[in-house]
Each structure stands twice: as structure tokens, then as C-alpha cells.
C-alpha positions in Angstrom: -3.6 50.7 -67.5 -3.7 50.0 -63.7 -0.8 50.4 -61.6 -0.3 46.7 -61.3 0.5 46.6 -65.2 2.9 49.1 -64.5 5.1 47.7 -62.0 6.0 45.1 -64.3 8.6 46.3 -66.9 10.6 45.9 -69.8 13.9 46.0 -71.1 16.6 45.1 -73.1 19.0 42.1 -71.7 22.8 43.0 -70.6 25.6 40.3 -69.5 25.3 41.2 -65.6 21.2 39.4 -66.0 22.7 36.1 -66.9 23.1 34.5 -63.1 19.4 36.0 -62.2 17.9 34.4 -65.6 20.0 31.4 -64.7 18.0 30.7 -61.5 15.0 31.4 -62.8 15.4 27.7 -64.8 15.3 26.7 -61.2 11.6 27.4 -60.6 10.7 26.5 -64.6 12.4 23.0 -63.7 9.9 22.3 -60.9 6.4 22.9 -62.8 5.1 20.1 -64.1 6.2 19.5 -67.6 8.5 18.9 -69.8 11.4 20.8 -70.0 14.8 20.3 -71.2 17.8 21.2 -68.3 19.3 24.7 -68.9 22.7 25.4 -67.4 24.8 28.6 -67.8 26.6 28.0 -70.7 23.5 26.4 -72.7 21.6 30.2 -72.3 24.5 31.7 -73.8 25.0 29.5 -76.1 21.7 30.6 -77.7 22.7 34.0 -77.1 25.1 33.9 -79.4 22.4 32.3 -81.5 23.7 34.1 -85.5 19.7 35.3 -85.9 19.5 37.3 -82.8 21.3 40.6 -81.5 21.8 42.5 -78.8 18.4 44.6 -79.5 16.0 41.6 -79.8 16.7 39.9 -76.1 14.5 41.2 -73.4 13.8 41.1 -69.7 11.0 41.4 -67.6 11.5 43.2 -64.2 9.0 43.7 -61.1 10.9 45.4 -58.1 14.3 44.9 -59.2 13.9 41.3 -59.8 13.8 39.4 -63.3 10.3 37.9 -63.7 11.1 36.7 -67.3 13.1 36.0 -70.6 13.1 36.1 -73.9 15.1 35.6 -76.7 13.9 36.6 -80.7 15.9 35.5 -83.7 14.4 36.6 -87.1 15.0 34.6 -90.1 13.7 34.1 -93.8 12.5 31.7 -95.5 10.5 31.6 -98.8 10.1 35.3 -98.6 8.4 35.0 -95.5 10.0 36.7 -92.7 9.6 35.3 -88.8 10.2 36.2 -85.2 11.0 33.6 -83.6 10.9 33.4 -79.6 13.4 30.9 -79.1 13.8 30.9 -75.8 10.5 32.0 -74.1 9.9 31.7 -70.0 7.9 33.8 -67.5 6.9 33.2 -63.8 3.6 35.1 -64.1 0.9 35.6 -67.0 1.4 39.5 -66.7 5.2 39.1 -67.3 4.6 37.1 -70.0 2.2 39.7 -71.5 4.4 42.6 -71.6 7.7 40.7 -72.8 5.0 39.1 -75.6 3.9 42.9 -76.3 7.4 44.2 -76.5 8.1 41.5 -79.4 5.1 42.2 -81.2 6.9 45.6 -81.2 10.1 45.3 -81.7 9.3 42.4 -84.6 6.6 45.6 -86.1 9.7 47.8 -86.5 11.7 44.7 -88.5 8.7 44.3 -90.5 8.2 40.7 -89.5 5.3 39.2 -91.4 4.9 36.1 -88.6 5.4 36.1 -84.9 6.2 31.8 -84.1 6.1 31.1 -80.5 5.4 27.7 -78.2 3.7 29.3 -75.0 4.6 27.3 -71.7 1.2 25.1 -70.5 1.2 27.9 -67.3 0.7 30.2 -70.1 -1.3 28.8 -73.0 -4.7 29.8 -71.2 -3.4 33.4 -70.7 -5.8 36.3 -72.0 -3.1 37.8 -74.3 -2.3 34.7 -75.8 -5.9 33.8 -77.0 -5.8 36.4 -79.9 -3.2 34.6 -81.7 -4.2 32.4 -84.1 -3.3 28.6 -83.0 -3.9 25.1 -84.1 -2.8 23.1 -81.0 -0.6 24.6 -77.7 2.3 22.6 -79.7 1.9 23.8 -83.6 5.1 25.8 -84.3 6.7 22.2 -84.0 5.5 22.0 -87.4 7.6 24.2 -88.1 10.9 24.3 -86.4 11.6 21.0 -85.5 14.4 18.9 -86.0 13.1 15.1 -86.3 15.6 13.4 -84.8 15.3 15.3 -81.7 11.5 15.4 -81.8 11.4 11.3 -82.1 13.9 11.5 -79.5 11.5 13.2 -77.1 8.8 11.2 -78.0 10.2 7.9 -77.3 11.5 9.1 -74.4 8.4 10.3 -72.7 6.3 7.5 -73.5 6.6 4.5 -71.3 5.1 2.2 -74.2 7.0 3.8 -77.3 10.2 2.6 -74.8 9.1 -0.6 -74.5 8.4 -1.2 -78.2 11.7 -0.6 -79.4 13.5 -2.9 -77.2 13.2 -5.7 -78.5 13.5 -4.4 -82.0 14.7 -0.9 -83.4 12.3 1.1 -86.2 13.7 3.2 -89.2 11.7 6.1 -89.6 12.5 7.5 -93.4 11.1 11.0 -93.2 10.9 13.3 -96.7 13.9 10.3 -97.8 16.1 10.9 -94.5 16.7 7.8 -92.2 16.0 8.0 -88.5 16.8 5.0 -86.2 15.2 4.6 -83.0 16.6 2.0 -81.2 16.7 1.3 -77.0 20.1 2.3 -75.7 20.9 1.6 -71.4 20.7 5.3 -70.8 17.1 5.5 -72.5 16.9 6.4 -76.5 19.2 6.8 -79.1 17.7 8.1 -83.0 20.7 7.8 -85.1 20.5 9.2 -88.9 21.4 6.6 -91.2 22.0 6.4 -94.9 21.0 3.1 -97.3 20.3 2.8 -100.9 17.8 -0.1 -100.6 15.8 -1.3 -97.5 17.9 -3.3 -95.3 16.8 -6.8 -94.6 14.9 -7.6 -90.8 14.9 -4.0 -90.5 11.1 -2.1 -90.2 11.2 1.3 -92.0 8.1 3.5 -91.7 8.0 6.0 -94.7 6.5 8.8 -94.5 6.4 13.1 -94.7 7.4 15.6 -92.2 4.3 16.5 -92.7 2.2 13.5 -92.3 4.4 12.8 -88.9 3.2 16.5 -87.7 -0.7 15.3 -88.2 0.1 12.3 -86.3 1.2 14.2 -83.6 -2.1 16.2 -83.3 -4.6 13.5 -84.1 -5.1 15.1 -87.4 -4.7 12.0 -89.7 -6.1 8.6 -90.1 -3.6 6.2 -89.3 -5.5 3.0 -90.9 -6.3 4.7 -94.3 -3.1 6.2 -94.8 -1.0 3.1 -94.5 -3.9 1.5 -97.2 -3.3 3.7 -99.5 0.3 3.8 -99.1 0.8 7.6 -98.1 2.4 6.2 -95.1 4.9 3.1 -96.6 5.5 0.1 -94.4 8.3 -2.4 -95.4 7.0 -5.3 -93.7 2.8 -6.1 -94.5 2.8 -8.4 -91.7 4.0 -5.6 -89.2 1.0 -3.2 -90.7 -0.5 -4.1 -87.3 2.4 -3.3 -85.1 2.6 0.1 -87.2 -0.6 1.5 -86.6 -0.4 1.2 -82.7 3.2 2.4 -82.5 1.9 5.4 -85.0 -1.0 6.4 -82.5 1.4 6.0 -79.6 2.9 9.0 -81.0 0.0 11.3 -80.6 0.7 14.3 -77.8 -2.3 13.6 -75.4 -0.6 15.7 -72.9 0.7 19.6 -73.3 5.0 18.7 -74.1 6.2 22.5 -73.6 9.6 22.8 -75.3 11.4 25.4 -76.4 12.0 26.5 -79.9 15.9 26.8 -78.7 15.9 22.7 -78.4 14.6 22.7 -81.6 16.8 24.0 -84.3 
């Protein structure tokens, strides 16, 4: 290991790193991405997150100064056990390779059978990171999301998407949940809804979390899947409108955020 590697090192977080880690949103916030604010009490909010503990938040450090951050919670599901980097931020690739081999680590010792992570774009191409197995910079989305917050980005970021709901809002009725996207003054505003039947002069796309994860990647055809009804439109005249809205959605661009602003 060259001496470079080993100026650069880790350890676990205590209280008096909060203010350094606090500034350090201040150069994230000026690369050029996407990337929710982060004040003080927002990072310990997710410190007190009920998955993580005091062992599984670490530091990076090169000459007394905090180079990165981050922040595993483990959790269960269907027998499956993950670490999950919620909170995930380096300034350099090398930081980011020794806070990503101390998880690996510490997540070993816990007998963690998946490690889920969404690297920064500054960070996607890093040499570490090419190992890991990965279907798209954005794929643990897929997993972690929250769909009212993801549609919320969406619509948000996309300059078209806005446009389309102003004159009209949409009902998105993912795995039987309503979502309802309609144009507020400040921006966006997805509200979850409840009905037993579908309301009149109202467009409600149907469809899966999972089918609305494809979308997002490209991965499924839009035309063929209204046809056959996999995605349900409540309107045949509006199949049209559907389809472009649909592939409006797709992430052309790297959208870095956090698995914090997900869950």
C-alpha cells in the first residue's frame, strides 16, 4: 500500500465531528447534481436513525481534517439482511475507498448478506466501485424508495413533467396506493389519496412499483405495456398523453440522492 493510501484514515464518528461534517455539505452542494439541502439538525436526525449505532458511523480523515461520511443502518427483510449507506459523501475517490472498505468490514462482522449503496456521479467511475455488481448508477432506488418522494423529485427536475401537470393533475395508483401530482406555486405537490372507484375527470395511471422502476431505466416498453393493460389508463383517449408523460420519466441524467431522503 503506498504512503498516499495511508494518510487517509478511518474512524469511528463522535459528536465533536458534527460542525466539520456540517461544512462539508457546503462543497457537496456546489458539484453539479442533485442534491437535497442538509442542515445540522437534518444529519442528526438520521443519526438517530433506530437501524444505526454508534459503531456503524464512520469518518474519513487526511491531516486532521474530515474528508468524508458515512452513515450504515442494517435492517431485515425477507430473511435477507442489508447494510445500508444511508448517508454516503466523500471529497475524493480515495476517501471514498477506504470509508467503502471499512463498511465492507464492519457489515462482514454483522454477517450482512447485501451491501446497498447510491455512489455520488463524482464517484460512480471510481476503481473500487467497479467490482460491485450494478444495474444503473441509480438501482438501489429500486429498492429503498418512497414513491411519493421519488415522483416528487421527478416532477420537480423536469422542466416538461412541470409543465404537464399544470393545467391538469395525474393520479399515479402504484401496487393500489394513490399518488397525486398536481402543480402547486412553490413547484410540486404529490399528495396520497384514498378512493374506492375512479373519480370522474381525473387521469389515474395504474401500475407496479416495479414497472415504475423499469420506466425509470429505460427497461420497459411503454407502448406494449399500456396495450396489454400491464400499465392501466382510465381515460383511452389520454393513452397518447400517457405514453409521453411515462417516457418523460426516464433518468437521462445521473440524479445522486441519498438513501437518507429515501426512507
Amino acid at each position: 500500500m503506498s504512503k498516499h493510501c495511508d494518510e487517509v484514515a478511518i474512524r469511528n464518528y463522535s459528536e465533536n465531528d458534527l460542525s466539520e461534517i456540517n461544512k462539508l455539505y457546503l462543497v457537496f452542494q456546489n458539484l453539479p447534481f442533485s442534491y437535497l439541502r442538509r442542515e445540522r439538525n437534518f444529519i442528526e436526525y438520521y443519526l438517530l436513525h433506530p437501524d444505526v449505532h454508534a459503531d456503524s458511523i464512520f469518518v474519513s480523515v487526511r491531516d486532521s481534517q474530515i474528508t468524508g461520511f458515512v452513515v450504515v443502518a442494517i435492517t431485515i427483510e425477507d430473511d435477507v439482511k442489508y447494510g445500508n449507506l444511508i448517508e454516503f459523501q466523500a471529497i475524493d475517490p480515495l476517501s471514498a475507498e477506504k470509508l467503502i472498505q471499512k463498511v465492507e468490514e464492519y457489515c462482514s462482522k454483522k454477517d450482512v448478506d447485501a451491501i446497498m449503496v447510491v455512489p455520488p456521479p463524482h464517484l460512480q467511475q471510481s476503481i473500487f466501485l467497479k467490482q460491485w455488481v450494478s444495474f444503473s448508477p441509480n438501482t438501489v432506488i429500486a429498492k429503498c424508495v418512497s414513491p411519493s418522494i421519488l415522483l416528487k423529485l421527478l416532477f420537480s427536475a423536469h422542466t416538461k413533467l412541470k409543465k404537464r401537470i399544470k393545467e391538469e393533475s395525474v393520479i399515479f395508483l402504484i401496487d393500489g396506493v394513490a399518488y397525486e401530482v398536481k402543480s402547486a406555486s412553490d413547484g410540486v405537490d404529490v399528495d396520497t389519496i384514498q378512493f374506492t372507484k375512479v373519480p370522474k375527470n381525473k387521469l389515474v395511471i395504474g401500475l407496479s412499483s416495479r414497472d415504475l422502476t423499469k420506466i425509470l431505466f429505460g427497461r420497459l416498453n411503454i407502448v406494449l405495456a399500456v396495450i396489454t393493460r400491464r400499465i392501466k389508463v382510465s381515460s383511452v383517449r389520454r393513452i397518447g398523453f400517457v405514453v409521453k408523460l411515462l417516457n418523460e420519466l426516464k433518468i437521462a441524467d445521473a440524479l445522486y440522492v441519498s438513501l437518507g431522503d429515501l426512507v
